[in-house]
C-alpha positions as CSV (number, residue, x, y, z in Angstrom):
1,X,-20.9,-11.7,-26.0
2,X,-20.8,-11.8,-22.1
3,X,-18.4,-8.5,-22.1
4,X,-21.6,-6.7,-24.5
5,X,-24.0,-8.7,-22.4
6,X,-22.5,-7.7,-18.9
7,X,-24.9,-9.7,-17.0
8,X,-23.3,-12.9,-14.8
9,X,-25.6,-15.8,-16.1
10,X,-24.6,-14.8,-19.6
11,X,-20.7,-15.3,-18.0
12,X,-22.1,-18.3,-16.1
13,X,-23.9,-19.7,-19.6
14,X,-20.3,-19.1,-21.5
15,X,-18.1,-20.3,-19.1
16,X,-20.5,-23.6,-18.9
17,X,-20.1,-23.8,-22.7
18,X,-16.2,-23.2,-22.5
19,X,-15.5,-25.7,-19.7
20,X,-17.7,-28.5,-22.2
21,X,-16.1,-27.5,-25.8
22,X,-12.6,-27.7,-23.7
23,X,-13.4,-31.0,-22.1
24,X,-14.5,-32.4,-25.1
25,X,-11.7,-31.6,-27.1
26,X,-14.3,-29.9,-29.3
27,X,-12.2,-26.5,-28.9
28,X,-8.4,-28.0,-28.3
29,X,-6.3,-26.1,-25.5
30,X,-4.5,-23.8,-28.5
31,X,-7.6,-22.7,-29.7
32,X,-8.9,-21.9,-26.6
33,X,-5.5,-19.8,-25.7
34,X,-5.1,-17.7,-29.2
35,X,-9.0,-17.5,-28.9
36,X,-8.5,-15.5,-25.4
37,X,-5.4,-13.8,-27.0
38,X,-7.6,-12.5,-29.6
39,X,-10.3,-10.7,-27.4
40,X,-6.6,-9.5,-25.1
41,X,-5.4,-7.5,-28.1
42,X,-9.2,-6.0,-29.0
43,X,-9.7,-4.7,-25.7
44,X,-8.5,-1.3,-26.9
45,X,-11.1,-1.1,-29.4
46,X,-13.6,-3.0,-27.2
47,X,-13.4,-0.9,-24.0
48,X,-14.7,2.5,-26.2
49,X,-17.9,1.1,-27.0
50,X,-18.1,-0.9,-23.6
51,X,-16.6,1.2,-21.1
52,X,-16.7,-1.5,-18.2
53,X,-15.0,-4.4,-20.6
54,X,-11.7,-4.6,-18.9
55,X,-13.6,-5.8,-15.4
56,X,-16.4,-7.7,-17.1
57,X,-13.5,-9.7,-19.0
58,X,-11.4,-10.3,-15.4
59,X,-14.9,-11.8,-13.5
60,X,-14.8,-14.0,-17.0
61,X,-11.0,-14.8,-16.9
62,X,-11.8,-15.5,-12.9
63,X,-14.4,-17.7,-13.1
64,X,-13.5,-20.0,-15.9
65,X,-9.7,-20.2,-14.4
66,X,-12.1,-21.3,-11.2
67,X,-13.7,-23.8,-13.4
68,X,-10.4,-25.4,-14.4
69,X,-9.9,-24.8,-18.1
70,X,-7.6,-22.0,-18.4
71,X,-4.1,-22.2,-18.8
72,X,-1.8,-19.9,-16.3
73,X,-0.7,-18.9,-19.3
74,X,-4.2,-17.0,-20.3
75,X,-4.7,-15.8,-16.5
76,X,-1.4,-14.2,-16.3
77,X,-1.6,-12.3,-19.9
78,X,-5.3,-10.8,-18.6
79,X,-4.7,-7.0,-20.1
80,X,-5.6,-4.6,-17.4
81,X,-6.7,-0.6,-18.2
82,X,-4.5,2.1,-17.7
83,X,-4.9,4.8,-15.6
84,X,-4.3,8.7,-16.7
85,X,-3.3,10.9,-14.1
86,X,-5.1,13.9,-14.7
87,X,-4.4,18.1,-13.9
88,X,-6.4,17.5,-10.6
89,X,-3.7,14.9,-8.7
90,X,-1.3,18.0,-9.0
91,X,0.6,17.2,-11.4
92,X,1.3,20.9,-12.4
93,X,-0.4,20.5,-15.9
94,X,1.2,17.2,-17.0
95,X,-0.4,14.8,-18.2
96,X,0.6,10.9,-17.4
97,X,-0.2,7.4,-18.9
98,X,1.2,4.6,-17.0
């Protein structure tokens, strides 16, 4: 929802609701992790029809690791995009994932 919703009160409304469910045990700290994990692996897929996903999730990721209920676990695992090197860096033709 906040990476279709892109807008920071929706990340500050989630991250509100997060931090509760997490205190209260509502959502317990595994859930939470393989919940994160999930959305990590669907970034791919996500990213096509949201092209700016990978730095709406990071603000995310930031500001609920700011708020004190993510595991270093979660904040270190955060995907980050690729870059292709393209004909135009001079690469003679090639083309390069990294």
């Amino acid at each position: 929802m906040v990476i279709e919703d892109i807008r920071e009160s929706s990340m500050d409304l989630m991250c509100s609701l997060f931090k509760v469910l997490a205190s209260s045990v509502i959502v317990t700290p595994d859930q939470m992790t393989r919940g994160f994990f999930r959305v990590y692996e669907e970034m791919p897929d996500i990213c096509i029809d949201v092209p700016p996903a990978y730095s709406v999730l990071e603000k995310f990721v930031d500001k609920c690791n700011k708020a004190g209920f993510l595991t270093e676990e979660i904040v270190k695992k955060l995907p980050s995009r690729g870059r292709k090197r393209f004909v135009s860096e001079g690469d003679g033709g090639a083309v390069k994932t990294y």
